[in-house]
C-alpha positions as CSV (number, residue, x, y, z in Angstrom):
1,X,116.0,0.1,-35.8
2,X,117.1,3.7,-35.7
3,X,120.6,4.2,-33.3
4,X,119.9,5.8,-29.8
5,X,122.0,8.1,-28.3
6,X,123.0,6.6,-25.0
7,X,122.5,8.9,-22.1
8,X,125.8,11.2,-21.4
9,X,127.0,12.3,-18.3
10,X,126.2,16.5,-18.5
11,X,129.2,18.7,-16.6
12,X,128.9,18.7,-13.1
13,X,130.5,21.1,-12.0
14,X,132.2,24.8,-13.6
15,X,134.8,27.5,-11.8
16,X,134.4,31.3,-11.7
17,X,137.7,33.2,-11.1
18,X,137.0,36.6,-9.4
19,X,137.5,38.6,-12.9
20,X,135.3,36.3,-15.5
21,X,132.2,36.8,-17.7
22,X,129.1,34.5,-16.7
23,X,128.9,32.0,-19.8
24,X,124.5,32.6,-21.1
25,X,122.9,29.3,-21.6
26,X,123.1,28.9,-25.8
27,X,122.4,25.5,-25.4
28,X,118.4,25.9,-26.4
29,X,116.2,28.8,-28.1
30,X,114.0,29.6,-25.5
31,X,110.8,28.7,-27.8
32,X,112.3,24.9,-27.1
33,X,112.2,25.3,-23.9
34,X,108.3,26.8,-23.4
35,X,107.0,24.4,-26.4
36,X,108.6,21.3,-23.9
37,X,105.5,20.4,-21.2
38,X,108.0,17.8,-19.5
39,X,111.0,20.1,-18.9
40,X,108.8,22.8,-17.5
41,X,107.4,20.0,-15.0
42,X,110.5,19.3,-14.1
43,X,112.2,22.5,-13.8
44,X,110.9,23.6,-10.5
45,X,111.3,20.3,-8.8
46,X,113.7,19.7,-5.9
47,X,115.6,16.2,-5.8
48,X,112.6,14.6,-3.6
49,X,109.9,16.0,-6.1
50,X,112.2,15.0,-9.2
51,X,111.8,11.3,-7.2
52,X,108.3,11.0,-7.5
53,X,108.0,12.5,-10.5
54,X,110.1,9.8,-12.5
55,X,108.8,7.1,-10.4
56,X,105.7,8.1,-12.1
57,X,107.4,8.6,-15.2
58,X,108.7,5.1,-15.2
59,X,105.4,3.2,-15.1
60,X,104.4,3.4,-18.1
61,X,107.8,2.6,-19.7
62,X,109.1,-0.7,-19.4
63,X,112.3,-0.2,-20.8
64,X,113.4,2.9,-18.2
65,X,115.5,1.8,-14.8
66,X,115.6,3.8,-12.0
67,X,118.5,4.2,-9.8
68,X,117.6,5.8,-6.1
69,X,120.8,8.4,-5.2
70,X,122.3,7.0,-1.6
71,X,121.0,10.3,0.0
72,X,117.9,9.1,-1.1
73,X,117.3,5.5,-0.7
74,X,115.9,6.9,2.5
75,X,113.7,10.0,1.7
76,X,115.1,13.7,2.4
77,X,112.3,15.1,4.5
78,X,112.1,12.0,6.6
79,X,116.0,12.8,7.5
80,X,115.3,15.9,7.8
81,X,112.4,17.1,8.8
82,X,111.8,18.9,12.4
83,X,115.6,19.2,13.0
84,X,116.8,22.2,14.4
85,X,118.9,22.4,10.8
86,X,115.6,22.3,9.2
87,X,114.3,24.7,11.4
88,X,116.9,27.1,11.4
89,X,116.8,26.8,7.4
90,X,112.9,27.9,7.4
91,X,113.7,31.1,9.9
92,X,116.1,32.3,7.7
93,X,114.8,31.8,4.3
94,X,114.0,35.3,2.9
95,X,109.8,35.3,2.8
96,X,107.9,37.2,0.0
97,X,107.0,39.8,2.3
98,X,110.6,40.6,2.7
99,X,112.0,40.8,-0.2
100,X,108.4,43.2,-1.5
101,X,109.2,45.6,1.3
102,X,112.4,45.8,0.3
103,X,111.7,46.8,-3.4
104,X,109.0,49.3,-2.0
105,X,112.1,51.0,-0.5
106,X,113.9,52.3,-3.3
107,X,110.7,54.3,-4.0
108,X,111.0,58.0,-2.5
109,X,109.6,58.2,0.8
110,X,105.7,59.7,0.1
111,X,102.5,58.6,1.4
112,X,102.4,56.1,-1.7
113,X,105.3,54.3,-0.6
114,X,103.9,54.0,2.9
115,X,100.8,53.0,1.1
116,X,102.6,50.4,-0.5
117,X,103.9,49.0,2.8
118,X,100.7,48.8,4.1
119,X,98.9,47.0,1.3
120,X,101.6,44.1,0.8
121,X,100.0,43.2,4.1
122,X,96.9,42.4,2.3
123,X,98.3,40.0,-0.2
124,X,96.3,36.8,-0.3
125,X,97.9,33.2,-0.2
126,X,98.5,33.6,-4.0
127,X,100.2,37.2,-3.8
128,X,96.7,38.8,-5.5
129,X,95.4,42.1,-4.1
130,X,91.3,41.1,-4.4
131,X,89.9,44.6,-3.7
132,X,89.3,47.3,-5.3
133,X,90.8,50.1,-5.1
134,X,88.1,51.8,-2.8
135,X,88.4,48.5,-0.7
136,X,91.7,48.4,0.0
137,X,92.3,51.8,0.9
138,X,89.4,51.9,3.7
139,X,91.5,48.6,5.0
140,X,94.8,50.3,4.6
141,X,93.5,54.0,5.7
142,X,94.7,56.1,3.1
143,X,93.5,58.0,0.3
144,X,91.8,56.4,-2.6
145,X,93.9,58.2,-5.5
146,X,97.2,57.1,-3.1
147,X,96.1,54.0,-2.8
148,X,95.5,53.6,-6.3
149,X,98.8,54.9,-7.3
150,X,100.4,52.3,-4.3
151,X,98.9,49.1,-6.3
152,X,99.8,50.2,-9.6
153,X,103.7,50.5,-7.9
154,X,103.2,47.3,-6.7
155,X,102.2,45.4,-9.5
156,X,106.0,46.5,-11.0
157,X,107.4,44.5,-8.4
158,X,109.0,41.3,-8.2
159,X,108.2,38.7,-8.4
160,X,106.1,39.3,-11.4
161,X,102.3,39.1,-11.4
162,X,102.7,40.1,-7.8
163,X,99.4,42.8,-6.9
164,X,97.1,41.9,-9.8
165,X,93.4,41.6,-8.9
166,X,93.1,37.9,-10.5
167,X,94.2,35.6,-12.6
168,X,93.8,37.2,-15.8
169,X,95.7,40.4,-14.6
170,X,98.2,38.5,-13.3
171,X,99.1,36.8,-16.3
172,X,99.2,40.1,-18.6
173,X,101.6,42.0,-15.7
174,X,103.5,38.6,-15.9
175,X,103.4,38.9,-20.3
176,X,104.4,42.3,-20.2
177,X,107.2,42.7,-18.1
178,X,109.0,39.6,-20.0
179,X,111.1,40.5,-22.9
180,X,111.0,37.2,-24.8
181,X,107.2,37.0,-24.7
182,X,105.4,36.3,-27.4
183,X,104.0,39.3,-29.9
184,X,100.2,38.8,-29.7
185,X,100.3,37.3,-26.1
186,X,99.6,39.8,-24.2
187,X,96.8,41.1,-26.7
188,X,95.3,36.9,-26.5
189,X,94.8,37.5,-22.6
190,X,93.3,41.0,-22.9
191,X,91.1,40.3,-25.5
192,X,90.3,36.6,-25.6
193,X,91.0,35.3,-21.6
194,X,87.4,33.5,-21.9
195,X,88.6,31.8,-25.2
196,X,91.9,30.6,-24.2
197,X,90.5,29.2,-20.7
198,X,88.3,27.1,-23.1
199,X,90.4,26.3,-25.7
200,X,88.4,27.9,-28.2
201,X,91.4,28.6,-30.4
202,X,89.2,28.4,-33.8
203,X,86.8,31.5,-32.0
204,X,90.1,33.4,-31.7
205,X,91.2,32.8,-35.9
206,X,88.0,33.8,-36.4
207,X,87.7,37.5,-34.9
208,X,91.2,38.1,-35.7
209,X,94.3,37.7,-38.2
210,X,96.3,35.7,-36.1
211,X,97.6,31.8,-37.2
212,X,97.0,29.1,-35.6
213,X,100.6,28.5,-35.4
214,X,100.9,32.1,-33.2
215,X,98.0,31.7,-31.0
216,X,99.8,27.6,-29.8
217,X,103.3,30.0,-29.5
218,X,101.4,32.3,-26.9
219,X,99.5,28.9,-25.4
220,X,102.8,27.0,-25.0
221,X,104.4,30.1,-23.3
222,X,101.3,30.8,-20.8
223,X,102.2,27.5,-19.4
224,X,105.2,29.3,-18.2
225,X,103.4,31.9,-16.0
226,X,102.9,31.4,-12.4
227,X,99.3,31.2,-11.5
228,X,100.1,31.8,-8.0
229,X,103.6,34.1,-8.5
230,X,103.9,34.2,-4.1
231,X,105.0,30.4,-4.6
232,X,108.3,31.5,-5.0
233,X,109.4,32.4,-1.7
234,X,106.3,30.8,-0.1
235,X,108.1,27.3,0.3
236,X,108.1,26.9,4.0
237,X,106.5,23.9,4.3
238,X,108.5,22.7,1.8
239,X,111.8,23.1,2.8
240,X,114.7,20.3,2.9
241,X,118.4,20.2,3.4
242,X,119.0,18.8,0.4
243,X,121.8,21.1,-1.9
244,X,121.1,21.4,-5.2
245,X,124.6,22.6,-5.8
246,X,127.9,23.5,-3.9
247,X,129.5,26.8,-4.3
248,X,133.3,26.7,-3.0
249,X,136.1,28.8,-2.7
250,X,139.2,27.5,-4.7
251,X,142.0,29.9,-4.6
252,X,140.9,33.1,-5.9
253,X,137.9,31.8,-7.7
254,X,134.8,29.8,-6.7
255,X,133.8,26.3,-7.8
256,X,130.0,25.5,-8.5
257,X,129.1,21.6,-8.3
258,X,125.9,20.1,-9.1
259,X,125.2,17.8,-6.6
260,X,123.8,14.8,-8.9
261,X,124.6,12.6,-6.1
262,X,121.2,13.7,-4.5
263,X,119.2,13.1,-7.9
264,X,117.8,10.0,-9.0
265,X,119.6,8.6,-12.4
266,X,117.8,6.8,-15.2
267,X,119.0,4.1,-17.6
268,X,117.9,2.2,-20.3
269,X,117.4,-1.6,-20.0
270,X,118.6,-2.4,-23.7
271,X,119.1,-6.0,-22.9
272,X,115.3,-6.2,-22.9
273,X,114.6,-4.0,-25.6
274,X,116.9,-6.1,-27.9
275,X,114.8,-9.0,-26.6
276,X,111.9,-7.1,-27.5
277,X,113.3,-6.2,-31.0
278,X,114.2,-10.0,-32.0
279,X,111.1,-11.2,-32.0
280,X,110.8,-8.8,-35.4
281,X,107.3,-8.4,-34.7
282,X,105.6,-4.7,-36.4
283,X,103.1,-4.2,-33.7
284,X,105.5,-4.9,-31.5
285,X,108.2,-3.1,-32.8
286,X,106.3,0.4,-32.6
287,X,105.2,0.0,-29.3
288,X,109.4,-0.7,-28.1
289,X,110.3,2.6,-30.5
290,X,107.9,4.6,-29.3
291,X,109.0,3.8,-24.9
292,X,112.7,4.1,-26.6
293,X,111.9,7.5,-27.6
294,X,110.0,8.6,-24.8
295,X,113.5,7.6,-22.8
296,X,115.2,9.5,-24.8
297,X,113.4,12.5,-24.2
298,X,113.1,12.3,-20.8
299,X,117.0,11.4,-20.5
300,X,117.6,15.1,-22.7
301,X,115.0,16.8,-20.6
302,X,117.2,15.9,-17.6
303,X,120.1,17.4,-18.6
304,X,118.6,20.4,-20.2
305,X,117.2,21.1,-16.5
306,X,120.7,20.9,-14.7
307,X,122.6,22.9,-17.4
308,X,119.9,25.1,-16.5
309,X,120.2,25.0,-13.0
310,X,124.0,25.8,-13.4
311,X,123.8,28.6,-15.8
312,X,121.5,30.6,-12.9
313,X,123.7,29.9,-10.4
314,X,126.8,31.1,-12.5
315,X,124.6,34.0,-12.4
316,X,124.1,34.1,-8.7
317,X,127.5,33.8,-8.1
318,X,129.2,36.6,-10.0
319,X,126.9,38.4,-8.9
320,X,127.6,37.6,-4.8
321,X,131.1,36.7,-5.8
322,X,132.3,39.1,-3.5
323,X,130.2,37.5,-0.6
324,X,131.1,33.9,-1.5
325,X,135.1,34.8,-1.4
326,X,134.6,36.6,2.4
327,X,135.3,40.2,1.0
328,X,131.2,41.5,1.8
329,X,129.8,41.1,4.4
330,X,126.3,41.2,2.6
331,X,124.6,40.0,-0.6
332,X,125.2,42.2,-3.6
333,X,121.7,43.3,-5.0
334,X,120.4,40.9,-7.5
335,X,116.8,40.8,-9.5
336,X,114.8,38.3,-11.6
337,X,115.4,40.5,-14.4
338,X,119.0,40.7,-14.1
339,X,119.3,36.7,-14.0
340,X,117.0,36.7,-17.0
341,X,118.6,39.2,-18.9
342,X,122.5,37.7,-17.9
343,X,121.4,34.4,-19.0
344,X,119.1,35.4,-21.6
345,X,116.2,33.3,-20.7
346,X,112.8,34.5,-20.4
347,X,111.9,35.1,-16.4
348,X,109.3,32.7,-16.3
349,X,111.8,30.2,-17.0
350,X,114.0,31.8,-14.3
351,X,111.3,31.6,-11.5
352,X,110.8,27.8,-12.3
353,X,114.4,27.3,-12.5
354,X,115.0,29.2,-8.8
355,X,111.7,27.5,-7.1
356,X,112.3,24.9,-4.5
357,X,116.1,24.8,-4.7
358,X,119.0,24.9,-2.4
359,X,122.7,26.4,-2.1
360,X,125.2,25.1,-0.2
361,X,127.9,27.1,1.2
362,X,130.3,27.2,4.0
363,X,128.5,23.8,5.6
364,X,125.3,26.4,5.0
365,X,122.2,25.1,3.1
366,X,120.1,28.2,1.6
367,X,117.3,28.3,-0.9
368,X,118.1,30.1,-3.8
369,X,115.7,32.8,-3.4
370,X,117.5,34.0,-1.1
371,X,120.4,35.0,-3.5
372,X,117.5,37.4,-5.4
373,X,117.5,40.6,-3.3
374,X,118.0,44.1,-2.5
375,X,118.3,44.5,0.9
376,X,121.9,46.1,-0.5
377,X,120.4,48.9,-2.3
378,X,120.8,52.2,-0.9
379,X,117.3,54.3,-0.9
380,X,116.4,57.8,-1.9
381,X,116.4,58.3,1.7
382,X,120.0,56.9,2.1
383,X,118.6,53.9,4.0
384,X,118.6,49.9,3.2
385,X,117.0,47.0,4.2
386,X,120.4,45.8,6.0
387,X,120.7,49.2,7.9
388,X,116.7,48.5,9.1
389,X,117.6,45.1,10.3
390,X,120.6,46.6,12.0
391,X,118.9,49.3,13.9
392,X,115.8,46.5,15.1
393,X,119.0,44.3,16.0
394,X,119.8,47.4,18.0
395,X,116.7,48.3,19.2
396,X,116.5,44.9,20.5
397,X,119.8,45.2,22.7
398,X,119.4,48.3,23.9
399,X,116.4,47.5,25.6
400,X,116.3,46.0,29.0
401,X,112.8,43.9,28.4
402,X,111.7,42.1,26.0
403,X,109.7,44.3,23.2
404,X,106.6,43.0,21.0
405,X,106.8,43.3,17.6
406,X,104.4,45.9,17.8
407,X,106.7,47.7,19.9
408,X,109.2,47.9,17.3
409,X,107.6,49.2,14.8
410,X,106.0,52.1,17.3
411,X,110.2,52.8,17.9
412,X,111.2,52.6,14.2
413,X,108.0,55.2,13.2
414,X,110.1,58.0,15.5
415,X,112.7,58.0,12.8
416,X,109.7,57.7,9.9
417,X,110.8,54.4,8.8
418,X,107.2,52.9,8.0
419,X,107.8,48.6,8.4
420,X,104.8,46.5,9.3
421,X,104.5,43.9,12.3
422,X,105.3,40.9,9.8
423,X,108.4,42.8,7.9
424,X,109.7,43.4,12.0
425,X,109.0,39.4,12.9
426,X,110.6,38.2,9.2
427,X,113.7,40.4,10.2
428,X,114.0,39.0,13.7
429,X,113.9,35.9,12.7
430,X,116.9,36.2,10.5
431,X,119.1,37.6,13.6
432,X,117.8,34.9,16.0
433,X,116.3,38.0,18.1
């Protein structure tokens, strides 16, 4: 019988000083990590998901023991859920619409950035624009060749995939604004979408020069992609105060623990398994190597996904260091592709790794989209997203009634700054206005 590695406790926890590099994850070539279906199951899953999903995990396997965190012998939501914390968590999580508009504002002010304002309205529940062009600009009332240029804008937006008409669109935006994507990927959706959806892999090797071996590389990293890319800051309903990690101020530097007491913990039972193994039985001993090995996967996947975790949020927080240590006042600005290009994973892989997880801060539970934004950045126009929130905050105290949201954005188009009815709700939500 071969010798197991026993299951090692991953570092928990890493310090930033105000002055220090982020450390990249070099831990695992990124074709590791897309050719590995059960770590990108488990990527995006919050501690309550990650529940569930071993318990499920652990059926099959005899030889796997589950040990339930404190936090969660009684489950999260069920603490949780409809308290004002909870509440006051989902009001000020950053929304997709948000943090679109707020892209759309470094653009120059012209009738295509308005345009673009407009449209984002008209994203469906996935973050697709279904019309055509001729469509959209009869809902959005604007010309057809601005409109056109408007969803073209769009679709350069984060998160990626955002704007395309369907799935196959979304995909190739998603393919070809990712710097570790596969050679021949984007050219397998263009060409072949039909024969990929069907597996037809041998109909692809036929009409073209490409292995078999490069078309499973481009399948494996599809996997990735988000078929529905507005998930990411769609996660109302899904919301818990559970902290994936602590950020804390420790002198001049900041400390970052992982909160494992929240997570689940696995072990394996190798008092049965030697029981198992003395009966030296063949059958019997393939069937115990085979759950012993599927343990020891599942144990590496685990801490694959929270050195993970921690290498994004070193990124987060050299980024905002300045705002963790009480110096800003605001967020410094912070994309998708500057995560992906600071820890030099592919942004698919980022977007799992930021979906459905929390930060904890100064006794303040956020979700970790809400570290990826831009409301910083200064426009052509010498506006930002923070100075639009200010002046509704403004507009809002100044006035002697209450005004509709409708109102406000009548107000803000005096001084030509173009925000829909949802951006204005979104934003008075995060002042408690």
């Amino acid at each position: 019988m071969k010798e197991r590695d026993v299951q090692k406790e991953p570092l928990d926890q890493v310090t930033i000083q105000e002055d220090e590099s982020v450390k990249v994850f070099e831990g695992l070539k990124n074709s590791a990590i897309m050719s590995n279906p059960q770590l990108l199951d488990i990527l995006d899953l919050n501690a309550e998901q990650l529940t569930y999903y071993l318990e499920d995990a652990i059926l099959d396997n005899p030889f796997i023991d589950l040990e339930y965190s404190i936090e969660q012998q009684i489950p999260a939501f069920k603490r949780f859920e409809g308290t004002k914390q909870a509440e006051e968590l989902k009001e000020s999580t950053q929304s997709l619409d948000t943090y679109l508009f707020e892209q759309i504002l470094l653009y120059r002010h012209t009738d295509i950035r308005d345009a673009m304002v407009k449209s984002i309205e008209y994203l469906d529940e996935r973050g697709y624009l279904p019309y055509t062009v001729e469509e959209l600009a009869k809902k959005i009332d604007m010309p057809v060749i601005v409109t056109l240029d408007a969803v073209t804008l769009i679709k350069q937006l984060e998160p990626a995939g955002i704007g395309a008409y369907d799935l196959k669109e979304s995909m190739m935006i998603q393919t070809e604004q990712d710097l570790h994507a596969p050679n021949v990927a984007y050219y397998l959706l263009e060409v072949f979408f039909e024969e990929l959806r069907d597996k037809d892999y041998a109909e692809i090797q036929d009409q073209t020069q490409i292995s078999y071996e490069e078309i499973m590389e481009s399948v494996n990293y599809f996997h990735t992609l988000r078929t529905n890319p507005a998930a990411l800051f769609n996660q109302v309903d899904k919301i818990n105060l559970i902290p994936d990690v602590t950020v804390t101020p420790v002198g001049d530097g900041l400390q970052i623990r992982y909160n494992r007491q929240y997570y689940p913990k696995i072990s394996f039972n190798q008092t049965y398994f030697d029981e198992m193994a003395a009966k030296k039985d063949e059958e019997l001993n393939n069937y115990i190597e085979v759950h012993e090995e599927g343990y020891q996967r599942l144990a590496d996947n685990l801490r694959i996904r929270e050195q993970l975790i921690l290498e994004v949020v070193m990124c987060m927080v050299k980024a905002h260091k300045r705002y963790f240590l009480g110096k800003d006042e605001y967020k410094a600005t912070l994309s998708m592709k500057d995560i992906a290009k600071e820890t030099r994973l592919p942004e698919p892989i980022v977007y799992h790794i930021a979906s459905n997880k929390n930060i904890e801060f100064n006794k303040q539970v956020s979700a970790f989209t809400d570290f990826i934004n831009t409301s910083r950045s200064l426009t052509r126009d010498g506006l930002s997203a923070n100075y639009i929130k200010d002046t509704i905050s403004q507009i809002i105290d100044d006035s002697d009634r209450e005004l509709t949201d409708e109102e406000i954005v009548s107000i803000l188009l005096e001084d030509k700054i173009i925000v829909g009815q949802q951006i204005v709700k979104n934003y008075r939500k995060s002042l408690g206005k």
